[in-house]
C-alpha positions, 0 to 999 in steps of 0.5 A: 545140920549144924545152923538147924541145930544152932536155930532151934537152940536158939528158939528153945533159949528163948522160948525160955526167956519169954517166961509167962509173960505171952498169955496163951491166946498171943502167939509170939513170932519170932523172925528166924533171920534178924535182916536177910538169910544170908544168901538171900538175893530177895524175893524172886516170886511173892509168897503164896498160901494153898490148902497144902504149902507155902511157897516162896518164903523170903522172912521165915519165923517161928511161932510160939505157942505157950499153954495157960500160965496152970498148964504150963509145965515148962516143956517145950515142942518143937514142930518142924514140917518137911520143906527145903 
């Protein structure tokens, strides 16, 4: 619980530090691990999309989405779907 705790701080500093310099239509991706996920023995299987999950995640990122510089009021939500 402490590392989920020390990701999503870290996300929401910068998310911070992106200011609004992403126009609203440019996500900004953000690599969770700088190299590999510690632990990580590479992919075992390549990753695979359906209608309903992801499976097989190796490089997992956060997405950052920023409303238009008027609507921008500062605050942030983090979205976190189920998953191991």
């Amino acid at each position: 619980m402490n590392k989920l705790l020390a990701i999503a701080s870290a996300f929401v500093f910068t998310v911070g530090l992106v200011g609004t310099s992403s126009r609203a239509d440019e996500p900004l991706k953000l690599n969770v691990w700088p190299a590999k996920a510690p632990g990580d023995l590479g992919p075992a299987k390549q990753e695979q999309w359906t209608k309903m999950k992801v499976t097989n995640v190796t490089q997992p990122t956060l997405t950052v989405f920023r409303p238009e510089k008027a609507k921008n009021t500062g605050v942030a939500i983090i979205v976190c779907p189920g998953g191991g």
